[in-house]
KEVO-217832 format. One record per residue: x, y, z of N, C-alpha, C in turn. Coordinates in nm, 3 decimals, always signed. Layout:
N
{neast X&nnorth Y&nup Z&caeast X&canorth Y&caup Z&ceast X&cnorth Y&cup Z}
...
//
This chain:
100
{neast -0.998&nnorth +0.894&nup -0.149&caeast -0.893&canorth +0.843&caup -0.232&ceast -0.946&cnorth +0.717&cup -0.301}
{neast -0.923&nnorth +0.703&nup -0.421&caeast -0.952&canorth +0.602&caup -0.465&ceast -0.881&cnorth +0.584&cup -0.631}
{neast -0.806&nnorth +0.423&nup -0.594&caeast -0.741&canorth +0.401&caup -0.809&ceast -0.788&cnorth +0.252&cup -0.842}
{neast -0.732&nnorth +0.258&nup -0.934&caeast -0.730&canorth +0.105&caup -0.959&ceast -0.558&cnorth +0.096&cup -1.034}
{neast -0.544&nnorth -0.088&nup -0.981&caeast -0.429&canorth -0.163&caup -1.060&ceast -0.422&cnorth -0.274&cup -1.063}
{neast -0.334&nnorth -0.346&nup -1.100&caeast -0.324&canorth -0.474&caup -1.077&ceast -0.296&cnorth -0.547&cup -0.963}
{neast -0.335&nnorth -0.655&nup -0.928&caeast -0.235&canorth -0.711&caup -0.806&ceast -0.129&cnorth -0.768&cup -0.783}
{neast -0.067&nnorth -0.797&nup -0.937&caeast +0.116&canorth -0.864&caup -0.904&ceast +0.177&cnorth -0.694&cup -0.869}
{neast +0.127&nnorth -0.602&nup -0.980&caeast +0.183&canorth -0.458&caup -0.950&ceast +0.213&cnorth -0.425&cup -0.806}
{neast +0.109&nnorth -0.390&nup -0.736&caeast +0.105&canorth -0.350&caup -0.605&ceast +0.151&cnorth -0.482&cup -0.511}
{neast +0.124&nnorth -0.600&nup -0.516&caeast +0.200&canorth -0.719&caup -0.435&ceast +0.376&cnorth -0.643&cup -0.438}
{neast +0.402&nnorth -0.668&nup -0.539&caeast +0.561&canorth -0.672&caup -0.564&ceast +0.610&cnorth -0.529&cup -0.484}
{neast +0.506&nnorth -0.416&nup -0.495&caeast +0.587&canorth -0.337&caup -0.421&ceast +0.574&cnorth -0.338&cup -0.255}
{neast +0.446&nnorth -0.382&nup -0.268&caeast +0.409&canorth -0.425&caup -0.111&ceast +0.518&cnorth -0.496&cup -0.076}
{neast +0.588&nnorth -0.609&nup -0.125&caeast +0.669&canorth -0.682&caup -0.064&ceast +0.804&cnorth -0.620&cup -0.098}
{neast +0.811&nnorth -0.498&nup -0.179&caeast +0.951&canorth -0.478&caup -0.156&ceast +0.941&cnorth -0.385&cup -0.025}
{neast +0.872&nnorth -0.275&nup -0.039&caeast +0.845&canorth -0.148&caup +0.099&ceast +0.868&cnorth -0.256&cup +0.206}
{neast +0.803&nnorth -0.399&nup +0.214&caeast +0.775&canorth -0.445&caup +0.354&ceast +0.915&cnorth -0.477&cup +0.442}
{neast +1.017&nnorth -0.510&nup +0.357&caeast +1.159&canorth -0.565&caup +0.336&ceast +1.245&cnorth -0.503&cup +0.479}
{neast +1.170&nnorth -0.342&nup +0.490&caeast +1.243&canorth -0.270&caup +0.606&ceast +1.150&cnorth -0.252&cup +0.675}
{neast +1.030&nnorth -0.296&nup +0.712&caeast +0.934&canorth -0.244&caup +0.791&ceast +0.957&cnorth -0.436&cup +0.910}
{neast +0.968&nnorth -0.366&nup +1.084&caeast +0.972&canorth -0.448&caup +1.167&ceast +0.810&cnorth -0.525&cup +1.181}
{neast +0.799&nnorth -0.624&nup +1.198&caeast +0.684&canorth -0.685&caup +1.287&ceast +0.633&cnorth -0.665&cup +1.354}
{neast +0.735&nnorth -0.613&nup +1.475&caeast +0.699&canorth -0.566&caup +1.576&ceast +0.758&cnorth -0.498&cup +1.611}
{neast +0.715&nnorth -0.321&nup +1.635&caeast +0.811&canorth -0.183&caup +1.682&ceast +0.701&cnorth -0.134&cup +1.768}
{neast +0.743&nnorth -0.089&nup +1.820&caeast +0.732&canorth +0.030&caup +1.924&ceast +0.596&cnorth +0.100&cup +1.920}
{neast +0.616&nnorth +0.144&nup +1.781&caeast +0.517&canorth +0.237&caup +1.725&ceast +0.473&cnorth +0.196&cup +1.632}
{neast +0.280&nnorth +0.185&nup +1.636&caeast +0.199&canorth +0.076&caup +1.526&ceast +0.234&cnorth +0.139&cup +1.385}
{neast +0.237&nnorth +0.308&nup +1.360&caeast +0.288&canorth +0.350&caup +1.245&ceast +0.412&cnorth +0.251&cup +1.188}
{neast +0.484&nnorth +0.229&nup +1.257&caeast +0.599&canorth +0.172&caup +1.177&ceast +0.602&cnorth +0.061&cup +1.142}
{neast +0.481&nnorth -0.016&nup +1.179&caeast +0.419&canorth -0.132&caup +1.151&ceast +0.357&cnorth -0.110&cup +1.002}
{neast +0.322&nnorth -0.025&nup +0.950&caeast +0.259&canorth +0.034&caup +0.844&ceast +0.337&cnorth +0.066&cup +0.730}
{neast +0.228&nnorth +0.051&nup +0.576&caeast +0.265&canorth +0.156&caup +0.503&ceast +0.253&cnorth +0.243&cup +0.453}
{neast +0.298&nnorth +0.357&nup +0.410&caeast +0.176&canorth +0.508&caup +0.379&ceast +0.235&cnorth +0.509&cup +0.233}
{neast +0.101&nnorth +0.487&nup +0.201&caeast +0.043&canorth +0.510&caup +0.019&ceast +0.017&cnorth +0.618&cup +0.025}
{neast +0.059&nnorth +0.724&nup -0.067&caeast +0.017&canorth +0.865&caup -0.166&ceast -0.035&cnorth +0.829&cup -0.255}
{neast -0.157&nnorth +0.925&nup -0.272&caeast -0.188&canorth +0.907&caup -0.425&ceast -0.150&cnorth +1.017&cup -0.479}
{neast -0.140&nnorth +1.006&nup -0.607&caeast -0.136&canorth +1.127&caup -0.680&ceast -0.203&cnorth +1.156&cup -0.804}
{neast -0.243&nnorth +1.298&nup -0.809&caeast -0.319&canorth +1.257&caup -0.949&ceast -0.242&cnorth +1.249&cup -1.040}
{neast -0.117&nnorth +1.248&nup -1.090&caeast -0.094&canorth +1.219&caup -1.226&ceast -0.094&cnorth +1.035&cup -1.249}
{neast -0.104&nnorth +1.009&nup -1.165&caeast -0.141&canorth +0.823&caup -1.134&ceast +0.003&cnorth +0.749&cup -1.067}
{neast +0.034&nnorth +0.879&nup -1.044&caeast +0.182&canorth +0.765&caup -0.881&ceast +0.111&cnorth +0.746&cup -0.805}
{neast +0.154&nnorth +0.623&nup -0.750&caeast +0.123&canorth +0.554&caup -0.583&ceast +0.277&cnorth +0.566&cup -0.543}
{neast +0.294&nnorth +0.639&nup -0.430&caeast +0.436&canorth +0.605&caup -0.399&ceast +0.372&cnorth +0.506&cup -0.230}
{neast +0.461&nnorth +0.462&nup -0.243&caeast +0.468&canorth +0.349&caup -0.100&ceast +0.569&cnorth +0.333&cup -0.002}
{neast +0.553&nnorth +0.417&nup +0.100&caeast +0.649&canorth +0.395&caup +0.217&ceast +0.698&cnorth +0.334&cup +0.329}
{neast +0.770&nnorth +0.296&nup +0.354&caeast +0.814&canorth +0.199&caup +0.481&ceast +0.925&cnorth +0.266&cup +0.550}
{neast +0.893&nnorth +0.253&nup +0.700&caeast +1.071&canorth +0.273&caup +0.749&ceast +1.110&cnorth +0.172&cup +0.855}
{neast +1.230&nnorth +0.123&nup +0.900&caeast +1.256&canorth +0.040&caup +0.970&ceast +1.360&cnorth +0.137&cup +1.103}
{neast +1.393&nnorth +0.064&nup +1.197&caeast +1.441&canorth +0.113&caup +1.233&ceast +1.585&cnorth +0.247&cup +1.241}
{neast +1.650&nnorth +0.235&nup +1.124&caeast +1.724&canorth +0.272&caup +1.093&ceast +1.738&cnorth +0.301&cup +0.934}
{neast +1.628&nnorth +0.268&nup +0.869&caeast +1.659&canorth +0.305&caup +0.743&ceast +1.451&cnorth +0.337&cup +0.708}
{neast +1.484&nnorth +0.376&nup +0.596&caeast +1.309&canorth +0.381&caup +0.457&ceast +1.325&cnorth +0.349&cup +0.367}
{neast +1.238&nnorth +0.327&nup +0.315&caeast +1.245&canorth +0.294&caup +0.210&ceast +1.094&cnorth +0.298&cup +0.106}
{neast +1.133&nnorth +0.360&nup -0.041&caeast +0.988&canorth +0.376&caup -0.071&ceast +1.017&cnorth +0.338&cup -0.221}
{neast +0.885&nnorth +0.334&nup -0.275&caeast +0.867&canorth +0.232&caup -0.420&ceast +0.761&cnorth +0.325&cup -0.525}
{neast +0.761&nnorth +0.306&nup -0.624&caeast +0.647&canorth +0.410&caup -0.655&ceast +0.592&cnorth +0.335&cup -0.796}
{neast +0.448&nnorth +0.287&nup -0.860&caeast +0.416&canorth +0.207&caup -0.909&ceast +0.313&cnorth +0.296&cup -1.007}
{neast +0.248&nnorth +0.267&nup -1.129&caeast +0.142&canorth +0.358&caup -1.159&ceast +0.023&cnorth +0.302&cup -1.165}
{neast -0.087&nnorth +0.365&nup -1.165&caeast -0.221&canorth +0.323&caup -1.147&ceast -0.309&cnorth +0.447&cup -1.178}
{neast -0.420&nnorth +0.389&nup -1.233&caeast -0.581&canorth +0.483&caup -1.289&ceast -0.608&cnorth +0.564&cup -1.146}
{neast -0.567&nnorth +0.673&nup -1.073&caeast -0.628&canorth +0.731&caup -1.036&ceast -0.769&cnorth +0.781&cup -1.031}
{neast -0.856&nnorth +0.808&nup -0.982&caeast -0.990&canorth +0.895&caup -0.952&ceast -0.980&cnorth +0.966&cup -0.856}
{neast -0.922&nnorth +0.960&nup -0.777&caeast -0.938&canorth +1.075&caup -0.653&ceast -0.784&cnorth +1.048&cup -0.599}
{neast -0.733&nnorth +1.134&nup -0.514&caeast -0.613&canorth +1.136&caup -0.486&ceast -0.611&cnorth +1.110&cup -0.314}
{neast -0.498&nnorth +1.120&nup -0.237&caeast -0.526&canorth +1.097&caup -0.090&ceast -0.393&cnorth +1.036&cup -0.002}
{neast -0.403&nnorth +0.992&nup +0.097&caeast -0.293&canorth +0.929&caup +0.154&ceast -0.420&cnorth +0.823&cup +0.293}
{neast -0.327&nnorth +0.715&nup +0.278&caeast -0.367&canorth +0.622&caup +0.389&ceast -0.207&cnorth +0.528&cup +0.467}
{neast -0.273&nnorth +0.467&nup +0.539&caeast -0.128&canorth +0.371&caup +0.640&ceast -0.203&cnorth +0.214&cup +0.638}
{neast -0.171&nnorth +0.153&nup +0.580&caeast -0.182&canorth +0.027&caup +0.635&ceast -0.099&cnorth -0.107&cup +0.687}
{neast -0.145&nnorth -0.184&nup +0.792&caeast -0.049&canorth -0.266&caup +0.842&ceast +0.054&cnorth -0.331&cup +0.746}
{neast +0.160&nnorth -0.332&nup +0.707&caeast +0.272&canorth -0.435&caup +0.611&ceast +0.199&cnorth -0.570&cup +0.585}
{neast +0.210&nnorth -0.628&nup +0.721&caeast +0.215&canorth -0.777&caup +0.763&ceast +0.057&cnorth -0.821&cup +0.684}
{neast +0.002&nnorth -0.752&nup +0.781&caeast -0.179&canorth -0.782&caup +0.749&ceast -0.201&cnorth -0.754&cup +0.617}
{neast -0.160&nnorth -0.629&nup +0.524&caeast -0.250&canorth -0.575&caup +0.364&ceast -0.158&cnorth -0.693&cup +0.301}
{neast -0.017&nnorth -0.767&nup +0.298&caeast +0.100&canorth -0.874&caup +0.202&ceast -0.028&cnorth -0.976&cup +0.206}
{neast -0.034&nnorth -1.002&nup +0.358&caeast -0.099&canorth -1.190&caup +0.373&ceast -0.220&cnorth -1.172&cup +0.310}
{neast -0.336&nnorth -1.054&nup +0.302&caeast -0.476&canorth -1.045&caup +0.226&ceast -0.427&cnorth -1.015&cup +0.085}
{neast -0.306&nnorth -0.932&nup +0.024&caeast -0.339&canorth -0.951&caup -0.133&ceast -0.262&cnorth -1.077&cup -0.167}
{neast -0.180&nnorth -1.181&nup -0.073&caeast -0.193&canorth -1.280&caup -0.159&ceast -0.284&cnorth -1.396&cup -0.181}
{neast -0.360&nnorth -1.403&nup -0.107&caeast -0.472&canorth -1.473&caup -0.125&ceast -0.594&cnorth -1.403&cup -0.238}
{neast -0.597&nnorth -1.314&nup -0.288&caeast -0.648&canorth -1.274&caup -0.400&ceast -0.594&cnorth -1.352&cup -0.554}
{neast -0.702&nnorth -1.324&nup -0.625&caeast -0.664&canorth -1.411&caup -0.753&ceast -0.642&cnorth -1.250&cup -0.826}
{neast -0.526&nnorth -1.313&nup -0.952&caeast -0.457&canorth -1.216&caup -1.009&ceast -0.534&cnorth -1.135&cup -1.084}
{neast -0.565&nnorth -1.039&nup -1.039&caeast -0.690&canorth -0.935&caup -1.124&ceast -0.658&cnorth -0.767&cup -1.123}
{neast -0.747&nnorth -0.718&nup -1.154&caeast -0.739&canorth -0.542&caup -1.175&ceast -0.839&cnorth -0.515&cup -1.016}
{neast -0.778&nnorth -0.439&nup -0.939&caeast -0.811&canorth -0.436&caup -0.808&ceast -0.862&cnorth -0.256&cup -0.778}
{neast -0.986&nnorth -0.239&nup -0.742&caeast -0.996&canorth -0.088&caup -0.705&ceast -0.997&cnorth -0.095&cup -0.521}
{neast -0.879&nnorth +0.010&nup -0.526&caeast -0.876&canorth +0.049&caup -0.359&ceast -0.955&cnorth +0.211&cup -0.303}
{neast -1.005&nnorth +0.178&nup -0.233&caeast -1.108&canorth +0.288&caup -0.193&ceast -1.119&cnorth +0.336&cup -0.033}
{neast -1.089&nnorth +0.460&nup -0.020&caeast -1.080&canorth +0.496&caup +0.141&ceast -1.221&cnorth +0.583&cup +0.108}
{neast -1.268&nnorth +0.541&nup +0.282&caeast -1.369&canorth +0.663&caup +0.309&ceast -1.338&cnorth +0.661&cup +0.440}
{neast -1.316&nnorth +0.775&nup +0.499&caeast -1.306&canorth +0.806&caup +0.637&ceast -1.181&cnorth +0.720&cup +0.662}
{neast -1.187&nnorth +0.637&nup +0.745&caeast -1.072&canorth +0.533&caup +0.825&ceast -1.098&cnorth +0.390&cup +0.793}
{neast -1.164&nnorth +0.374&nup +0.715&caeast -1.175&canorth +0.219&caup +0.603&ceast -1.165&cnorth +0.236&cup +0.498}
{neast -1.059&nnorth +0.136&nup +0.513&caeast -1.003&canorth +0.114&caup +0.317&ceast -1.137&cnorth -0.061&cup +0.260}
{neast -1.167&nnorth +0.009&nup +0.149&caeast -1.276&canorth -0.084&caup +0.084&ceast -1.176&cnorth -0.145&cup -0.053}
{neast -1.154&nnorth -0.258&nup -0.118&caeast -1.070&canorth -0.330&caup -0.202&ceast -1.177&cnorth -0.449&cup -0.224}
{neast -1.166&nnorth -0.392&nup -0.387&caeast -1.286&canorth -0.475&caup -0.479&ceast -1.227&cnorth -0.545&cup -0.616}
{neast -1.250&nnorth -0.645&nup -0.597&caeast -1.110&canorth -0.751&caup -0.756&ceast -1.200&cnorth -0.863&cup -0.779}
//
């Protein structure tokens, strides 16, 4: 899997998906969020909380399509310390690689 976008783009939805996702649950999945790619260039972005989901869907340059999970808490606090740029996200195997 691999796209590119911006980083206020994907911040803003990161922090909306994160809105219902707990800190701390039960289950590390729900700690997470699961990005789709798609090829027509959706990212949809999912979260669920205990009692509710919630998902966001943003566009971006696709190249390869895919699905990954990453922590809420941990991927918010690393893209805001990034400076505002065009960002490529890249899975191989079970590491996500992010280059801006």
């Amino acid at each position: 899997m691999k796209f590119i976008c911006t980083k206020t783009i994907l911040l803003e939805a990161v922090n909306t998906v994160s809105k219902v996702i707990a800190s701390k649950a039960n289950i590390p999945a729900e700690e997470g969020i699961l990005f789709n790619v798609f090829d027509d260039g959706n990212i949809r972005l999912a979260g669920v909380g205990q009692e509710i989901g919630l998902e966001c869907f943003i566009s971006a340059s696709v190249e390869s399509t895919g699905d990954f999970v990453v922590n809420a808490k941990k991927f918010g606090d690393f893209l805001r310390n990034l400076r505002d740029d065009d960002m490529v996200l890249e899975t191989e195997g079970e590491m996500l690689e992010i280059s801006c």
